[in-house]
C-alpha positions in Angstrom: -101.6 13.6 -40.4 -101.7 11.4 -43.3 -98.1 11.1 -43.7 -97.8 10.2 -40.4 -100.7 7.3 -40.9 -99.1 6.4 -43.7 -96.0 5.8 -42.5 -97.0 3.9 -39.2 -98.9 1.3 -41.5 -95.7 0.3 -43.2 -93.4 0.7 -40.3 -96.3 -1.9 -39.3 -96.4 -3.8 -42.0 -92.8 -4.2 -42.5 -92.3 -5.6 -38.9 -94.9 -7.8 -39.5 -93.3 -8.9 -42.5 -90.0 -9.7 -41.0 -91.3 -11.4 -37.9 -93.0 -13.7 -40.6 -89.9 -14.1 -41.8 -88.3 -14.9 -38.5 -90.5 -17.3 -37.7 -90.8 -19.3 -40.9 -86.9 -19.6 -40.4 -85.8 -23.4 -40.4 -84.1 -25.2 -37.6 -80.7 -25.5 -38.5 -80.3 -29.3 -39.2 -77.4 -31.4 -37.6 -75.5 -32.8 -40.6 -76.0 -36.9 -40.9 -72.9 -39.1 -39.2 -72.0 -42.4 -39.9 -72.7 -44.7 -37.5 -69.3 -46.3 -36.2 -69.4 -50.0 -33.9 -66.9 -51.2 -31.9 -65.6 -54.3 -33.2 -67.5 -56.4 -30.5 -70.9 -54.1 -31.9 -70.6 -55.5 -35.3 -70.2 -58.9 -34.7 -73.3 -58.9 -32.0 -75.1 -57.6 -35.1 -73.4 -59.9 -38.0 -74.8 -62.7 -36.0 -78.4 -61.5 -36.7 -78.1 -59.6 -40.0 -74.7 -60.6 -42.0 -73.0 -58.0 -43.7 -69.7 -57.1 -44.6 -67.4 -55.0 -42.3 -65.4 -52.1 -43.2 -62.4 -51.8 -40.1 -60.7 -48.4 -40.3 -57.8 -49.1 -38.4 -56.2 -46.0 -37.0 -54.6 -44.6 -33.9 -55.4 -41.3 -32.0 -51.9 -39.2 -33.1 -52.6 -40.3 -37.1 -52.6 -37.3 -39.1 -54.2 -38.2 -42.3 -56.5 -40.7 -39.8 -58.3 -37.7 -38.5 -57.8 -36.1 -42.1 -60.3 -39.1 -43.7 -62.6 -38.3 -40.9 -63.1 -34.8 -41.7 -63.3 -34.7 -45.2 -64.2 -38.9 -46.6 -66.0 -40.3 -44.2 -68.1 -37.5 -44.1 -68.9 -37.7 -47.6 -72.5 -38.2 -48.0 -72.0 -40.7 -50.6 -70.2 -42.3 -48.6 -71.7 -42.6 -45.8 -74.8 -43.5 -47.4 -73.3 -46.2 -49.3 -71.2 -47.6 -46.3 -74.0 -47.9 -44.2 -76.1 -49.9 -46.2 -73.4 -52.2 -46.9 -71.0 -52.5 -43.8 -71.2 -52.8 -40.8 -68.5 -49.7 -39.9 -65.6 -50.3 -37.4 -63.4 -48.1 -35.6 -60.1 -50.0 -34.1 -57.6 -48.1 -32.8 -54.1 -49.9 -33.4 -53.3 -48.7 -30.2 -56.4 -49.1 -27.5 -55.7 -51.0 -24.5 -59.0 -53.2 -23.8 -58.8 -56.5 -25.0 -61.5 -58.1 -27.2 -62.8 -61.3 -27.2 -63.3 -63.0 -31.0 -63.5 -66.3 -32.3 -62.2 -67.7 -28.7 -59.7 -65.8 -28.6 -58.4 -63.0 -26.9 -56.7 -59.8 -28.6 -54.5 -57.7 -26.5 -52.3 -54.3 -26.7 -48.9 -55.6 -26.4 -46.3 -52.9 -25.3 -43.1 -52.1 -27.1 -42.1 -50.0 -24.5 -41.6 -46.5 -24.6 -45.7 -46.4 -24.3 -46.2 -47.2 -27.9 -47.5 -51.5 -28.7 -50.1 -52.5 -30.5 -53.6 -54.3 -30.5 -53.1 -57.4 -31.7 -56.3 -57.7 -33.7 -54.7 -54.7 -35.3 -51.3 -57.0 -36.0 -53.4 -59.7 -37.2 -56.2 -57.9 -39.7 -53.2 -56.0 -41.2 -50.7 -58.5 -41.5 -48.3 -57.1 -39.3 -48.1 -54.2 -42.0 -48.5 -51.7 -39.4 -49.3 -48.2 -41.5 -52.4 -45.6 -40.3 -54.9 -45.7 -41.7 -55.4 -48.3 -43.2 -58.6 -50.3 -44.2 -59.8 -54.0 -43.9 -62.6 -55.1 -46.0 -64.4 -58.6 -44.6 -66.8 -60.6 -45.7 -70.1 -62.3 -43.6 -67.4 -64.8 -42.4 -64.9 -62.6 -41.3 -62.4 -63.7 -44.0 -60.4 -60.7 -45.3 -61.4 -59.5 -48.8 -58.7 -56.9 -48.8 -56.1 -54.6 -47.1 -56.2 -50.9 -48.2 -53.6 -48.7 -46.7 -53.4 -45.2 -47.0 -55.6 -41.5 -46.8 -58.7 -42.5 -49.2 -60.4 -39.5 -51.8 -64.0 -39.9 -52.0 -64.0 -41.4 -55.5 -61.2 -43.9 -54.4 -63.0 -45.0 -51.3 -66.3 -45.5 -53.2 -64.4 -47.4 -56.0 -62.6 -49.7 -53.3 -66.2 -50.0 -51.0 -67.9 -51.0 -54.4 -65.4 -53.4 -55.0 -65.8 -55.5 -52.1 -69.9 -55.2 -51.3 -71.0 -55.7 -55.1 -68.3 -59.4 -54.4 -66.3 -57.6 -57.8 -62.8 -59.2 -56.0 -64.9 -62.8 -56.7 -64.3 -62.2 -60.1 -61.4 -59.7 -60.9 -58.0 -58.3 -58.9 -58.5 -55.0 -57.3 -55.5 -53.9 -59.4 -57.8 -55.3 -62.5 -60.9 -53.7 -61.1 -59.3 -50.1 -60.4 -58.0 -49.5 -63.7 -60.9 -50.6 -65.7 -59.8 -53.7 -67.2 
């Protein structure tokens, strides 16, 4: 009869002890995001507090587009660092809804064949059409630099650190990246 005491109380205690477990179990935490504006967002928001952009220019069938999405601009790093410095902008090269800026209108012209492109795209990239690719602005709207190409983590800090701490006021970006 004792064994049989004895061996409820810790078939007792021992449920007790992993229902406490259980229950002190966290919530499982949604990873952070970076917030991403539309283009007409960020200068709505420029107009109250001025800030540099970052304009990721891709288009929906870009491989190493969604590639940067998955692995950089998830970085927390980052993220952290763009977001207290940019405002972040997502223009597809490609979308078909005009925007309005600076009095002017931009518009997706067709090349037929159901490929064009935006012409805000055309004009922030200098007609060097390549996805992705990355436009740095100032509070103005005046381009501090094109960056084409998938970005690493320590390349995209480098380049983001470049333009919000005003480094390409003083220096190249060629300069700047290799340490001179």
């Amino acid at each position: 009869m004792k064994k049989l005491l004895l061996f409820a109380l810790l078939a007792v205690a021992g449920w007790m002890g992993l229902a406490a477990f259980t229950v002190a179990s966290p919530e499982p935490v949604a990873p952070p995001t970076l917030k991403w504006y539309t283009w007409e967002e960020a200068i709505k928001l420029n107009k109250t507090n001025p800030k540099k952009m970052f304009v990721d220019v891709y288009t929906d069938w870009c491989g190493w587009c969604k590639r940067m999405d998955k692995s950089t601009f998830v970085d927390p790093k980052v993220m952290e660092y763009m977001s207290a410095n940019f405002y972040a902008v997502k223009l597809n090269a490609e979308q078909k809804e005009d925007i309005q800026f600076n009095g002017e209108t931009f518009k997706f012209v067709d090349s037929g064949g159901g490929r064009g492109v935006h012409t805000l795209a055309y004009a922030l990239l200098d007609g060097k059409m390549g996805y992705p690719s990355m436009v740095y602005l100032n509070e103005k709207y005046e381009r501090i630099m094109i960056s084409p190409g998938y970005k690493e983590v320590p390349d995209m800090l480098k380049e983001l650190k470049f333009a919000a701490e005003d480094r390409y006021k003083e220096t190249s970006w060629d300069e700047y990246k290799s340490g001179r």
